[in-house]
C-alpha positions, 0 to 999 in steps of 0.5 A, spaced: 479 490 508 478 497 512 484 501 513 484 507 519 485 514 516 489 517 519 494 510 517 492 510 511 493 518 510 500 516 514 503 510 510 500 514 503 505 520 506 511 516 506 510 512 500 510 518 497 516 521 500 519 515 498 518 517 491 513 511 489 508 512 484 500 511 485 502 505 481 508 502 485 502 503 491 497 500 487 501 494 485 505 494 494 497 494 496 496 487 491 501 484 495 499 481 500 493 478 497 498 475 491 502 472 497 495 469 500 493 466 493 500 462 492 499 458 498 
């Protein structure tokens, strides 16, 4: 899976603004995968 920097950069910006940890990100950017595996 290949993101767009300039996306990537942005949407790291506003989870940080959100108050999310690194490990809130981590576990947020795992979720689509743990959804494709339970189907």
């Amino acid at each position: 899976m290949r993101w767009c920097p300039k996306y990537v950069d942005e949407l790291f910006t506003k989870l940080d603004s959100a108050g999310l940890s690194q490990k809130d990100i981590n576990t947020f950017m795992t979720l689509p995968e743990m959804k494709h595996a339970r189907k």
